[in-house]
ZAROKE-108548 format. One record per residue (C-alpha): residue number from 1; residue in one letter; z, y, x. Coordinates in Angstrom, 1 decimal. Layout:
BEGIN
{NUM,"a",{Z,Y,X}}
...
END
This chain:
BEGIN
{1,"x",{0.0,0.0,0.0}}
{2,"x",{-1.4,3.3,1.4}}
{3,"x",{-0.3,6.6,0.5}}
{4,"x",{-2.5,8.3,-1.6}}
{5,"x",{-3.0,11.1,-4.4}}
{6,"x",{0.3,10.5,-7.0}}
{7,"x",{-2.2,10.4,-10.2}}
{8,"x",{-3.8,7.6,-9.0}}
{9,"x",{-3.2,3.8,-9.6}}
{10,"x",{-4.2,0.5,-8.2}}
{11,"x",{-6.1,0.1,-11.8}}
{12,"x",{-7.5,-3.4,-11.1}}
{13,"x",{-3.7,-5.1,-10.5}}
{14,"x",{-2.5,-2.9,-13.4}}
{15,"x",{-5.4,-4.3,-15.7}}
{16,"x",{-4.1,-7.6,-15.1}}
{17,"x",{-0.3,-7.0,-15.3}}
{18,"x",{-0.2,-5.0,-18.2}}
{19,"x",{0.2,-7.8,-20.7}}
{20,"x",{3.7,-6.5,-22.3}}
{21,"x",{2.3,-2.6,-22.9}}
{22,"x",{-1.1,-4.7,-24.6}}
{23,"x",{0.8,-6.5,-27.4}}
{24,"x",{3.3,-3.3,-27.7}}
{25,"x",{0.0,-1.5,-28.4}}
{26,"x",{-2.1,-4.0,-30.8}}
{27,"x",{1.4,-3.7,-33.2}}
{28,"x",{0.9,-0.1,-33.1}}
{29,"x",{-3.1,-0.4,-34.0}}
{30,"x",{-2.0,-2.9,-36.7}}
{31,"x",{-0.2,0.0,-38.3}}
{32,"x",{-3.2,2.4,-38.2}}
{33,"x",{-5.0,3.5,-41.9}}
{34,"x",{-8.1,3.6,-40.4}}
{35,"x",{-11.8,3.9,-42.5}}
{36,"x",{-13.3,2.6,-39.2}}
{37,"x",{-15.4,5.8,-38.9}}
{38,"x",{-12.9,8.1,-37.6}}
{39,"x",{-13.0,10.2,-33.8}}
{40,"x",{-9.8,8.9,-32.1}}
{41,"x",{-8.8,10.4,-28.4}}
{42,"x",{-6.6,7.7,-26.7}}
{43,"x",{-4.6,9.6,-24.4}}
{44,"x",{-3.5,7.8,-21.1}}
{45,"x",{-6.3,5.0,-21.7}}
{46,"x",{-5.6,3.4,-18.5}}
{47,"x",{-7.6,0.7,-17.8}}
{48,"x",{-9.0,0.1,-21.4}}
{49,"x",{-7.2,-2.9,-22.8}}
{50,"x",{-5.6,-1.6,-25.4}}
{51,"x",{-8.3,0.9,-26.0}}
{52,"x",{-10.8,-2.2,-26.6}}
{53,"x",{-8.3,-3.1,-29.5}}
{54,"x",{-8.7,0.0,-30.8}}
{55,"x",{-12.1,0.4,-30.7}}
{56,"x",{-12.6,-2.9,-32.9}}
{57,"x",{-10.8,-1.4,-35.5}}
{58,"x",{-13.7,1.9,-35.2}}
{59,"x",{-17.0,0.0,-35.9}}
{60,"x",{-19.0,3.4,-36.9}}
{61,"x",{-16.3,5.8,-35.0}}
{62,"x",{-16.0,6.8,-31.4}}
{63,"x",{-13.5,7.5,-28.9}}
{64,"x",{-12.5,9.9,-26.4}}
{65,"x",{-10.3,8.1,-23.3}}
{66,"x",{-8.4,10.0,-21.4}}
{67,"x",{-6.4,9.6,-18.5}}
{68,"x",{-5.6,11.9,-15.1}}
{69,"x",{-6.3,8.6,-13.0}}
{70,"x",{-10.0,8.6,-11.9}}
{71,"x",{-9.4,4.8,-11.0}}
{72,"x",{-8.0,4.0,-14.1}}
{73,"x",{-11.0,5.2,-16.0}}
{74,"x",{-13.4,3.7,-13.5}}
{75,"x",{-11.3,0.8,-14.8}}
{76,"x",{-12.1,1.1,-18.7}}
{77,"x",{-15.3,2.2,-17.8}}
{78,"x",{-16.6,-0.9,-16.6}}
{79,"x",{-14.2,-3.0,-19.7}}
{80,"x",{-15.5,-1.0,-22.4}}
{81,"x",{-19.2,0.2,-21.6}}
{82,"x",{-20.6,-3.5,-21.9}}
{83,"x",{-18.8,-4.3,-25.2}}
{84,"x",{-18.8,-0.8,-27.0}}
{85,"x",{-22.4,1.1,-25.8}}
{86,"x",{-22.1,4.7,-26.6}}
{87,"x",{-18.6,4.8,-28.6}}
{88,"x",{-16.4,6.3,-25.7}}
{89,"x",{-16.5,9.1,-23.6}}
{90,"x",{-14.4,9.2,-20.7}}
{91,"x",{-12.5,12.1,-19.7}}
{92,"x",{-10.4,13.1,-16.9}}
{93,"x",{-7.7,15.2,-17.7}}
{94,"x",{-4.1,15.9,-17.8}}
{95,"x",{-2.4,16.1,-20.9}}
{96,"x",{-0.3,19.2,-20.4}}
{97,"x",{-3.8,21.2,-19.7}}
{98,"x",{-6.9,19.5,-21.7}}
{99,"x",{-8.5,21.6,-24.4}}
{100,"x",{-10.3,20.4,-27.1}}
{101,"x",{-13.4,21.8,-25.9}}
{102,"x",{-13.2,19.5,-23.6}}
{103,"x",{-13.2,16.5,-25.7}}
{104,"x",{-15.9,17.6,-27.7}}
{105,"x",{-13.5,19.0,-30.5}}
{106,"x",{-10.5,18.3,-32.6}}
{107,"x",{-10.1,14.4,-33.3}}
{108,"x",{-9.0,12.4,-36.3}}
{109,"x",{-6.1,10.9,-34.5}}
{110,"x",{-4.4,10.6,-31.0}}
{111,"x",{-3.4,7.5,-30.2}}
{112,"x",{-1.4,6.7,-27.4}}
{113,"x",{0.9,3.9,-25.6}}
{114,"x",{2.8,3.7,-22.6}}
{115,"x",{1.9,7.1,-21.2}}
{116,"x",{4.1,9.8,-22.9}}
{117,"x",{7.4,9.3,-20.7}}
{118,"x",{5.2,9.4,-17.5}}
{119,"x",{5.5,13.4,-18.2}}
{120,"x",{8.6,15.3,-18.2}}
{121,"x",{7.6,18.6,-20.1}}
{122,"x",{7.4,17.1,-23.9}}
{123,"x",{7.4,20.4,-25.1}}
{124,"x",{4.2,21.8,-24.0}}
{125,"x",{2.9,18.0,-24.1}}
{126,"x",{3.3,18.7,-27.6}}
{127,"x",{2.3,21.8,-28.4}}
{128,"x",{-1.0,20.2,-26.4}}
{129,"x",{-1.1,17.5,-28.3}}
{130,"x",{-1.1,19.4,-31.7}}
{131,"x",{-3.9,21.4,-31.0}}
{132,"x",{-6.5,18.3,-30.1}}
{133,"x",{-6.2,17.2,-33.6}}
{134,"x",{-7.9,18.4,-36.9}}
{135,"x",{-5.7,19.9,-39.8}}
{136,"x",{-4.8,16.8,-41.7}}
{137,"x",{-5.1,14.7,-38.8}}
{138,"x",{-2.1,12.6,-37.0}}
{139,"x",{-0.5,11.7,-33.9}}
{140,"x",{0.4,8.2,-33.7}}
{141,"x",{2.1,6.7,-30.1}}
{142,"x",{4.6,4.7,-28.6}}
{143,"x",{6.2,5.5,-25.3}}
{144,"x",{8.9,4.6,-23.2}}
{145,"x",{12.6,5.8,-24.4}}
{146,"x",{16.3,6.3,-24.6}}
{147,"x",{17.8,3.9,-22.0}}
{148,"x",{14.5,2.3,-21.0}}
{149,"x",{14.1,0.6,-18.0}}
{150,"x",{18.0,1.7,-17.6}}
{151,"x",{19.5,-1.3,-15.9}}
{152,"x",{16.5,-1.2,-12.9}}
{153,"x",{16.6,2.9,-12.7}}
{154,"x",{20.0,3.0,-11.9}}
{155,"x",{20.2,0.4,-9.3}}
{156,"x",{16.7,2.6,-7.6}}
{157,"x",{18.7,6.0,-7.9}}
{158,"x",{21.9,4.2,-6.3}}
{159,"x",{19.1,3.1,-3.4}}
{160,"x",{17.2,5.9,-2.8}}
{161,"x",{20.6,8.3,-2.6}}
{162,"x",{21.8,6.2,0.6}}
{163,"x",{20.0,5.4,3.6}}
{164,"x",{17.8,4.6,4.9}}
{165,"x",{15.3,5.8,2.3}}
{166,"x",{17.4,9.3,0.9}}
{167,"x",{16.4,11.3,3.3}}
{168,"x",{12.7,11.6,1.7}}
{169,"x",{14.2,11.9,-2.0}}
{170,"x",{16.3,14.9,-1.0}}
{171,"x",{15.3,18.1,-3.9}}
{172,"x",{12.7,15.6,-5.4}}
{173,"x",{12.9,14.5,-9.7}}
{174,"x",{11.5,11.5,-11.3}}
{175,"x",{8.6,12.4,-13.2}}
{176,"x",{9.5,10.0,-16.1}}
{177,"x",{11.2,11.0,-18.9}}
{178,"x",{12.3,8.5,-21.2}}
{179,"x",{13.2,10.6,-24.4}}
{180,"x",{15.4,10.1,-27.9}}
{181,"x",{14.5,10.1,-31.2}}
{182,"x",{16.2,13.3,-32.4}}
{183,"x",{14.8,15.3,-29.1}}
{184,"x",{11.4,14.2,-30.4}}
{185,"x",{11.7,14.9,-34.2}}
{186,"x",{12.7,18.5,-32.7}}
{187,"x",{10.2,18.8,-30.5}}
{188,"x",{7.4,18.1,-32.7}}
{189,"x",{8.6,20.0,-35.9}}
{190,"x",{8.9,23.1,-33.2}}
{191,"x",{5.2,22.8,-32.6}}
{192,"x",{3.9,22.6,-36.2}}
{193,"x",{4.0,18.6,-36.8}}
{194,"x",{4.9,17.7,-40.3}}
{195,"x",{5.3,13.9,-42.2}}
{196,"x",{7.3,12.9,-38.8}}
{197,"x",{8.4,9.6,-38.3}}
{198,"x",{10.2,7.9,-35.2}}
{199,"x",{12.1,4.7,-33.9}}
{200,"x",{13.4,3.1,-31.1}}
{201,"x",{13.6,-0.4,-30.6}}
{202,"x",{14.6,-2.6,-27.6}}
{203,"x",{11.8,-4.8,-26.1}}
{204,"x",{13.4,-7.0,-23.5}}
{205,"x",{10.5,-8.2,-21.0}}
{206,"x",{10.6,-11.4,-18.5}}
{207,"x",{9.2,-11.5,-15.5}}
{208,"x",{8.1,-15.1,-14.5}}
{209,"x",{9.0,-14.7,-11.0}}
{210,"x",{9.9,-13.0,-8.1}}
{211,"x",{6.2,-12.5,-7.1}}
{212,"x",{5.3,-11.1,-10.4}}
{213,"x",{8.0,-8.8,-10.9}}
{214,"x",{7.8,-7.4,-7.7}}
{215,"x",{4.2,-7.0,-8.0}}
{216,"x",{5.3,-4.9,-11.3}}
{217,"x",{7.6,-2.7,-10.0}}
{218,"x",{5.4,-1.7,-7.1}}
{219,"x",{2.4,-1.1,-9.1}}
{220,"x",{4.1,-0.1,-12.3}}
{221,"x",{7.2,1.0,-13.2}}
{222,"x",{8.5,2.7,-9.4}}
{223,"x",{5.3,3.7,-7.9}}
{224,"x",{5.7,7.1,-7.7}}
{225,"x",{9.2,6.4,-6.0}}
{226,"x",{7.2,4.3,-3.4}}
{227,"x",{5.0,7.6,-3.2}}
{228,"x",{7.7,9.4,-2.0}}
{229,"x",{8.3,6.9,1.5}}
{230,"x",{6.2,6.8,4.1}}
{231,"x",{5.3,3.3,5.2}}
{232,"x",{4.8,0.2,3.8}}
{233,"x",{7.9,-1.2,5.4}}
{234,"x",{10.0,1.8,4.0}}
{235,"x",{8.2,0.5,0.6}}
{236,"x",{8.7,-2.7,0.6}}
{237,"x",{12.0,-2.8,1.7}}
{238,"x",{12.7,-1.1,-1.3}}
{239,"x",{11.2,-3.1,-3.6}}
{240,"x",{12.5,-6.1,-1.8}}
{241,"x",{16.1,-5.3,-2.6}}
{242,"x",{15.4,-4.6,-6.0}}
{243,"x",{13.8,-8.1,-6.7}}
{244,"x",{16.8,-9.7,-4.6}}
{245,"x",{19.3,-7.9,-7.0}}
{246,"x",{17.1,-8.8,-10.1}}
{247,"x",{17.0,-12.2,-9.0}}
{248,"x",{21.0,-12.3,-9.5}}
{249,"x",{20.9,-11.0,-13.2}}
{250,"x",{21.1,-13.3,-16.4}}
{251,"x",{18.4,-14.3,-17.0}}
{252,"x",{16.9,-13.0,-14.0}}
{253,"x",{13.8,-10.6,-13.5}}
{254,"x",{14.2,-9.0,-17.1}}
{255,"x",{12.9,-5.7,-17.4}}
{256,"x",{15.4,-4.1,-20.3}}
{257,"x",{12.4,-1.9,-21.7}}
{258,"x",{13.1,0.3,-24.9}}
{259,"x",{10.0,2.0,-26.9}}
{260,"x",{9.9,5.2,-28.7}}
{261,"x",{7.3,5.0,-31.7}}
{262,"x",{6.4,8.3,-32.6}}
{263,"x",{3.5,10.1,-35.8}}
{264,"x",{3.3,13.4,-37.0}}
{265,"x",{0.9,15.2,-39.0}}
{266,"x",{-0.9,18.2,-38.5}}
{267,"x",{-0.8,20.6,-41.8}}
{268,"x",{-4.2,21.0,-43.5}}
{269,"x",{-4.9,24.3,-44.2}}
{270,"x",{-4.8,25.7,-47.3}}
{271,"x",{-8.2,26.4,-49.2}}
END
């Protein structure tokens, strides 16, 4: 593992990890009241797997994938292009900045999974969000939240506080935020959301091994803590003492994940 720009991921190992965040997704698209012709942006695409789901539910609609990872996109592009010819554009952006202009519009719905908690400013996230979306259109997503991932992000703060791997952590902050329910009912009524609806639920995930769940935890959940060292030792001494400790737990390698669903409604306006 090289250092290299933040955004980016390693998208192939992530397109073939990603099994838990795929079936939290298709329960989400189950929910959807779709026609099948609508214009859906899925924000933080990744690598397309869930977006492929998503897209079979669209037979005469389109998307618009978005992610900030060129990688990941190169990812989706070569999924999806084959099976869905000219029913996604693929769009680079960050979610705190994208316009709809550059989308080609307002959209029916954003859809999202697993991306929200990857960005610590929900307010302007938000107040983003709201203007990619048509009056009368929705917001539908599930992210990471309350005490996800708690039991793992302790034991990494408690590392990365001692040596030998504080001294690059000094002054910097996690990028994730892993928010509540009643933060995000605020947060979106602040904005203009209306009809808004939230729940959290635990999802307890289990790692076969200690191959694969160290393999997740570098390429997943702590890579932008790896970011931060400066050698591939550094890393994977890190990640090394977090599978040994994981390996101890009952049952061992379980990833303690919590997910936020999230929908709001943007108001029509009034004829």
């Amino acid at each position: 593992m090289t250092k290299q720009d933040v955004n980016e991921w390693n998208a192939s190992v992530y397109h073939r990890v990603s099994n838990p965040h795929v079936g939290w997704g298709a329960a989400i698209i189950e929910s959807l009241d779709l026609r099948g012709d609508e214009v859906v942006a899925d924000v933080g695409c990744g690598t397309g797997r869930v977006t492929a789901q998503l897209l079979e539910r669209l037979p005469a609609g389109r998307v618009v994938a978005i992610d900030r990872s060129a990688n990941m996109l190169d990812e989706a592009r070569n999924h999806l292009e084959p099976r869905f010819p000219g029913q996604v554009r693929f769009v680079k952006a960050d979610l705190l900045t994208v316009t709809p202009d550059a989308i080609g519009g307002p959209v029916d719905l954003v859809f999202s999974t697993a991306t929200f908690h990857w960005i610590r400013d929900h307010d302007t996230l938000f107040a983003n969000l709201i203007q990619l979306v048509r009056p009368g259109g929705k917001v539908v997503a599930q992210c990471g939240g309350g005490p996800n991932l708690r039991r793992h992000v302790d034991r990494v703060e408690e590392m990365i506080s001692e040596p030998p791997f504080g001294q690059f952590f000094t002054g910097w902050e996690s990028p994730k935020f892993y928010a509540d329910e009643p933060g995000t009912r605020q947060r979106m009524a602040a904005v203009g959301f209306i009809e808004i609806e939230t729940s959290l639920f635990p999802a307890p995930t289990f790692m076969p091994d200690q191959n694969a769940f160290s393999e997740f935890m570098t390429n997943v959940v702590f890579r932008e803590h790896l970011h931060q060292l400066p050698d591939d030792l550094l890393r994977q001494q890190l990640i090394s003492e977090l599978t040994e400790r994981a390996a101890q737990d009952a049952p061992p390698f379980e990833l303690d994940y919590w997910r936020l669903n999230l929908r709001g409604s943007r108001p029509s306006i009034a004829i």
